[in-house]
C-alpha positions as CSV (number, residue, x, y, z in Angstrom):
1,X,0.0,0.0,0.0
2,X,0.9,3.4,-0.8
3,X,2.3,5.6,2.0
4,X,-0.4,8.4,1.4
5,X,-3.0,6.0,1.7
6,X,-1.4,4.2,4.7
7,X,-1.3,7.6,6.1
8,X,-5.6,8.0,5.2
9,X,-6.2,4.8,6.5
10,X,-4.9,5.5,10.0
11,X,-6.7,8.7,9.8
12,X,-10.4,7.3,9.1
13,X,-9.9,4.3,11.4
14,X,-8.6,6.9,14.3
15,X,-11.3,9.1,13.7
16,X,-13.5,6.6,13.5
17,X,-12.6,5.1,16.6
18,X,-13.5,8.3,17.9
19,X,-17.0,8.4,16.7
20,X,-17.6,5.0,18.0
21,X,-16.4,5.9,21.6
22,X,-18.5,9.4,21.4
23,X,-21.6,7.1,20.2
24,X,-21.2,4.7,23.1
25,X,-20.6,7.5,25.7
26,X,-23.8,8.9,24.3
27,X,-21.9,12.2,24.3
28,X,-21.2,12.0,28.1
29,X,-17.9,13.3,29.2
30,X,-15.9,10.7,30.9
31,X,-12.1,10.5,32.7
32,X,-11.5,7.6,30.5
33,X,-12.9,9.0,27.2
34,X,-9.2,8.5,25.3
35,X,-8.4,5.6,27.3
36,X,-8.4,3.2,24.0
37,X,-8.2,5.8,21.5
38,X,-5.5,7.6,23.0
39,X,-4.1,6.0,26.0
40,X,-1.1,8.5,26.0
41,X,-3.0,11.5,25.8
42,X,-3.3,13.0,29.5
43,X,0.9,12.0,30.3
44,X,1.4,14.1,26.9
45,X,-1.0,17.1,28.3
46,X,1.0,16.9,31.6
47,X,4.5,16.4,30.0
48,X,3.7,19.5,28.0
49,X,2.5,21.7,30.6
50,X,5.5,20.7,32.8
51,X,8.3,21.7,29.9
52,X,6.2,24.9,29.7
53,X,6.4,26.2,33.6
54,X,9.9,24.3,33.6
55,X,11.4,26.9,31.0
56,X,8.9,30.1,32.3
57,X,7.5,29.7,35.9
58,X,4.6,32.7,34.9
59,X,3.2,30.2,31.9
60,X,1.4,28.1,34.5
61,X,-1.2,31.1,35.6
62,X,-1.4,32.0,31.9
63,X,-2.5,28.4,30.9
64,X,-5.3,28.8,34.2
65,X,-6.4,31.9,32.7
66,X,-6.8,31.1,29.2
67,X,-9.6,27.8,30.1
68,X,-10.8,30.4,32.7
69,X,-11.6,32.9,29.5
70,X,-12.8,30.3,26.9
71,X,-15.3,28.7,29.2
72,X,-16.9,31.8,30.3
73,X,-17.4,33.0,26.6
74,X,-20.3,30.6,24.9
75,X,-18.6,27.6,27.3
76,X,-15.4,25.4,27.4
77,X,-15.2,24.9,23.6
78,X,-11.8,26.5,22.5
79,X,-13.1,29.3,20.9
80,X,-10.5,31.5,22.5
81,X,-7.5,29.3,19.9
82,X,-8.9,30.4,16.7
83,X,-7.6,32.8,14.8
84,X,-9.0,35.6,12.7
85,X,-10.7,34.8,9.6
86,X,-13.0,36.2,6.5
87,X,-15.5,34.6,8.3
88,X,-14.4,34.2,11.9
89,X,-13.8,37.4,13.8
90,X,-11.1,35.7,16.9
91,X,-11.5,36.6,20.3
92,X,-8.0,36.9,20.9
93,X,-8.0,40.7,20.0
94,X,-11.0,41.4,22.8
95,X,-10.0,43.6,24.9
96,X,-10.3,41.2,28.2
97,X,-8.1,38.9,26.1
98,X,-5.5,41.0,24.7
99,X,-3.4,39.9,28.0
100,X,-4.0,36.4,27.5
101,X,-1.2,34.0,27.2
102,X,-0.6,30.5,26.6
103,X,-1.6,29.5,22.9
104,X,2.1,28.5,21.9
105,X,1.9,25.9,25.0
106,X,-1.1,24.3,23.7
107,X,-0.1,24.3,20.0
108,X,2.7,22.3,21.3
109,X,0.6,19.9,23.1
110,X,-1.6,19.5,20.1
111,X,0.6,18.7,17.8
112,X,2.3,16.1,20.2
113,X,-1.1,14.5,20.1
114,X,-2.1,14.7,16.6
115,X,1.5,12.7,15.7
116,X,0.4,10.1,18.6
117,X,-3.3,10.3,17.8
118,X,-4.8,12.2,14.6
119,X,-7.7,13.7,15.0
120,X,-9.0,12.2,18.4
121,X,-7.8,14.5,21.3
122,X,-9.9,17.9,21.5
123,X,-8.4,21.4,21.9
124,X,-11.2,21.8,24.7
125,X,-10.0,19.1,26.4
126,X,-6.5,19.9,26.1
127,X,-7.0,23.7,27.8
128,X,-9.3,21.6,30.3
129,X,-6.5,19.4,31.5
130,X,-3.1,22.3,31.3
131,X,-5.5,24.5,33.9
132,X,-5.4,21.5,36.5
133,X,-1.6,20.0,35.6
134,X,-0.7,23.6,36.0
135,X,-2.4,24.3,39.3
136,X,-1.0,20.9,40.7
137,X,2.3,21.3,39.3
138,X,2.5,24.7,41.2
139,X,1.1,23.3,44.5
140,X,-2.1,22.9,44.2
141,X,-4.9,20.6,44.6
142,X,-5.6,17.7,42.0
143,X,-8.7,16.5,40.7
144,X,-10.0,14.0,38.1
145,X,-11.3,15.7,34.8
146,X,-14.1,14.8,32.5
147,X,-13.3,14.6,29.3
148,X,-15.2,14.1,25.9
149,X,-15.1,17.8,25.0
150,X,-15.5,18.6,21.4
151,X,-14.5,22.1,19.8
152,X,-16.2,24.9,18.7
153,X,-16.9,26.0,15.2
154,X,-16.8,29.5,15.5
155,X,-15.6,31.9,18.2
156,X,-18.1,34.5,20.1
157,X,-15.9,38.0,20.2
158,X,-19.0,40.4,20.6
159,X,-20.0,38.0,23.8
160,X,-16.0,38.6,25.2
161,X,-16.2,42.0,26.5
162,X,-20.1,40.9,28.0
163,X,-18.8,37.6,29.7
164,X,-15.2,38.5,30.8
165,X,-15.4,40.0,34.5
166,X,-13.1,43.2,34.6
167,X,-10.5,44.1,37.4
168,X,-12.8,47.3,38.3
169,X,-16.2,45.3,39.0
170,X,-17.3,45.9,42.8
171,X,-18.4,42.6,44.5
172,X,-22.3,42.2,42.6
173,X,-21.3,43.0,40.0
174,X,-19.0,39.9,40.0
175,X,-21.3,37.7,41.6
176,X,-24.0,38.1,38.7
177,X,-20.8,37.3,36.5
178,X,-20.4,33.9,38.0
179,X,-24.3,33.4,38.7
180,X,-24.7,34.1,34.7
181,X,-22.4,31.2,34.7
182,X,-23.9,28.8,36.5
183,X,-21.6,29.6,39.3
184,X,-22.3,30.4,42.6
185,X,-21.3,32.7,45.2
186,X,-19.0,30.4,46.5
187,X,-17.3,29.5,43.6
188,X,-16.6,33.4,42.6
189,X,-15.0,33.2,46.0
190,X,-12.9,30.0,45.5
191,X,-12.1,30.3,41.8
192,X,-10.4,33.8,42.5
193,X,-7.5,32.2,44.7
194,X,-6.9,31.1,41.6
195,X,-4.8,34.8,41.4
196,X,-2.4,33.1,44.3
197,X,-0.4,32.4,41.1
198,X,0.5,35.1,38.3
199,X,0.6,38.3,37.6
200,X,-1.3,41.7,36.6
201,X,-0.7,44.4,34.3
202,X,-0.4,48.4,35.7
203,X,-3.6,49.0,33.7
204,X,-5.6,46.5,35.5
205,X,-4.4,47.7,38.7
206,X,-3.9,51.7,38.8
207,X,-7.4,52.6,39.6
208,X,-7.0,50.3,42.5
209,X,-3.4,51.4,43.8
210,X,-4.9,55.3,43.2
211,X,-8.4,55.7,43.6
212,X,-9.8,53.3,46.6
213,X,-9.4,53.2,50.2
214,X,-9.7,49.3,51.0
215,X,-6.2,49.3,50.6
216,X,-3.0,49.2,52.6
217,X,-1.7,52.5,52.3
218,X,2.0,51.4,52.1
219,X,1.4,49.1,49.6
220,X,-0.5,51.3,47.0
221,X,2.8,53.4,47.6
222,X,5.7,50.7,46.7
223,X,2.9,49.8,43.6
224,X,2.5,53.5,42.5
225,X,6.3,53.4,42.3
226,X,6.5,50.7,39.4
227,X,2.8,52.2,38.1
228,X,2.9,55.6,37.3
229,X,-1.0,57.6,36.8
230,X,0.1,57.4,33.1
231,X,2.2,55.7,31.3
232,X,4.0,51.7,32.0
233,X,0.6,50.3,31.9
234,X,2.5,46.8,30.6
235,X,4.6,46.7,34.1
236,X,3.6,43.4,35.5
237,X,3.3,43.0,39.5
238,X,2.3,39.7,41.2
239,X,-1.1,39.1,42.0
240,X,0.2,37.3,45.2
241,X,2.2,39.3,46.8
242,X,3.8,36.6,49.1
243,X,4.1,33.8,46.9
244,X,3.1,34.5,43.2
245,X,4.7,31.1,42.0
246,X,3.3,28.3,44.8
247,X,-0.7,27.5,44.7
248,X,-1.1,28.1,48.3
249,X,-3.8,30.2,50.5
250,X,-1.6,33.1,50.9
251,X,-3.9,35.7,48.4
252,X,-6.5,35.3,50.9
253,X,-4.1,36.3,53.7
254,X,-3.5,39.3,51.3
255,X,-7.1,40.0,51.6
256,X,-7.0,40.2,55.3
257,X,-4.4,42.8,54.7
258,X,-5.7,44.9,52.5
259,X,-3.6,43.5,50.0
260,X,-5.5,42.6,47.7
261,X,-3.7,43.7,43.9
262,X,-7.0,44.4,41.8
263,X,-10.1,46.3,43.2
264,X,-12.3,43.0,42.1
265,X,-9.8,41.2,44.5
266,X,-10.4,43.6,47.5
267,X,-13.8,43.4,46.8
268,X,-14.2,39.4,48.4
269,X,-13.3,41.2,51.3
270,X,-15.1,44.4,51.8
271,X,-17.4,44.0,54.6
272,X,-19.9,41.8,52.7
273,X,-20.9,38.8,55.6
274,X,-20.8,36.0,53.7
275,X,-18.2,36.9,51.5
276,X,-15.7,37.6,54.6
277,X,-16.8,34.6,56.3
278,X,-15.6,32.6,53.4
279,X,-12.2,34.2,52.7
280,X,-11.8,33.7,56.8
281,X,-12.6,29.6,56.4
282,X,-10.0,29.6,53.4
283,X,-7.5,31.7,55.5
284,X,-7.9,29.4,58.5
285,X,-8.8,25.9,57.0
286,X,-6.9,25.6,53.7
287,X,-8.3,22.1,52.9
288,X,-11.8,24.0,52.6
289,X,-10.0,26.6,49.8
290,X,-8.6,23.9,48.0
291,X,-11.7,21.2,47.9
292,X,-14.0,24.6,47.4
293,X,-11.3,25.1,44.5
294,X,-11.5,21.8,43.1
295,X,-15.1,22.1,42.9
296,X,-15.9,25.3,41.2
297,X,-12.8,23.7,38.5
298,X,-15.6,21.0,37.7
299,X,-18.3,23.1,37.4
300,X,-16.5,25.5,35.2
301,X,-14.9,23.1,33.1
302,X,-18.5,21.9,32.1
303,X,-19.8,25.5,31.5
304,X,-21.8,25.0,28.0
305,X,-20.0,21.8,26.3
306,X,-20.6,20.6,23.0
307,X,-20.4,17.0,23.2
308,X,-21.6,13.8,21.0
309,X,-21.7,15.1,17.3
310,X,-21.7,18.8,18.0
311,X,-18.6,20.9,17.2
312,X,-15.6,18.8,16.0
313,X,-12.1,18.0,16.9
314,X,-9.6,20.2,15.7
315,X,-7.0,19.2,14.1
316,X,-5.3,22.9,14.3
317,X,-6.3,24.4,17.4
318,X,-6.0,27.9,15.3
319,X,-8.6,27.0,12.7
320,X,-11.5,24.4,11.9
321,X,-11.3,21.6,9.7
């Protein structure tokens, strides 16, 4: 046989290995969806993830925030990957996204997979499983992920700016965010110590560090001197004061402090009942943050899937089929 059509054949009886494991799932997401048609699939995510952080520390808070901004734009269907178009305009160029990182990490997963397994492992899945290697590669909590995913056909730009929760919101404002969501109150309160990793622009914090009060005065001043009123709005400054690279409770200690680095963070802590009673627990009881944590991960990470015979499965996280 020719090697072209050696090449075709492993290509339809992947793909339609796939089907046949979609069609018995019934489109039902499951931890051992690639287990037969892609055993290798999640030690490939993982491998990636870890040469990523490995080689830049920051990548692992970047790779959070990217599944963090495709699932709450029209759900967890890698819209966020594709590119601009004649007929698709890309969310990457949003402004909530215009900070986002990460899409060179999971090109380079993707293409690892598509030379193990062509056409069978989806990009949704892939940003699904870097957010939870990264948080427990940095510290954090582990948890078993779903899987089954398929990706999107399109991308939902006009629905970024809408859906994407800004640094400036004030506490309801976030919590309609998250509600909008299918996320509770609790979960806006969990899913934020995801900011005990990463970083923040100037921009996204000078209204903060100039304009509020529920916040430390001595530590709006050493901020003010890296972020000017005008001017350096790229200057980076960890979100986490104490320990911006370790997955830890420390941002809600921050909290306590009036530490918080954007106003949305201050805002969990504020004088709201329920909200302080929460950050308190996770301050206190870290366990609580981090199975809290865990939680909200699931839920978000099923925010709106196309599953079954919806979407497809990339084979170029940048662009349909």
């Amino acid at each position: 046989m020719a090697p072209n059509k050696t090449l075709c054949l492993s290509l339809l009886l992947a793909a339609a290995a796939a089907a046949t494991l979609a069609a018995a799932n019934g489109g039902k997401l499951s931890p051992a969806y690639y287990s037969t048609t892609c055993p290798k699939a999640l030690p490939i995510v993982q491998s990636g993830v870890v040469a990523a952080i490995q080689k830049e520390t920051r990548i692992g808070a970047s790779l959070l925030r990217l599944h963090f901004h495709d699932c709450f734009v029209n759900g967890c269907e890698a819209s966020i990957l594709l590119d601009e178009t004649a007929s698709i305009a890309t969310e990457k160029t949003a402004v909530p996204n215009q900070s986002v990182r990460g899409y060179d990490v999971i090109d380079d997963i993707k293409a690892e997979l598509e030379e193990a397994c062509p056409g069978v492992v989806s990009c949704a899945d892939i940003l699904t499983l870097a957010a939870r290697d990264s948080v427990v590669y940095l510290g954090g909590p582990s948890w078993e992920v779903d899987l089954g995913r398929k990706d999107s056909l399109t991308a939902g730009r006009a629905a970024v700016n809408t859906s994407i929760p800004p640094p400036t919101f004030n506490l309801t404002a976030l919590a309609a965010s998250f509600s909008a969501q299918g996320l509770s109150f609790r979960d806006l309160i969990s899913l934020s110590g995801g900011h005990t990793i990463g970083v923040a622009r100037c921009v996204s914090f000078r209204g903060h560090i100039y304009n509020d009060s529920d916040i430390d005065p001595s530590f709006a001043e050493s901020l003010q001197q890296i972020c000017p009123r005008s001017g350096s709005d790229g200057v980076l400054a960890p979100l986490d004061l104490k320990t911006p690279t370790h997955f830890d409770n420390c941002y809600y200690r921050n909290l306590l402090r009036k530490q918080g680095l954007l106003h949305s963070d201050q805002e969990l802590f504020s004088g709201n009942s329920e909200a302080d009673s929460i950050v308190r627990t996770y301050v206190n009881q870290p366990s609580v943050f981090f199975k809290d944590f865990v939680q909200g991960m699931i839920k978000m990470g099923n925010i709106k899937l196309l599953t079954g015979s919806q979407g497809e499965v990339r084979t170029d996280c940048r662009k349909v089929n």
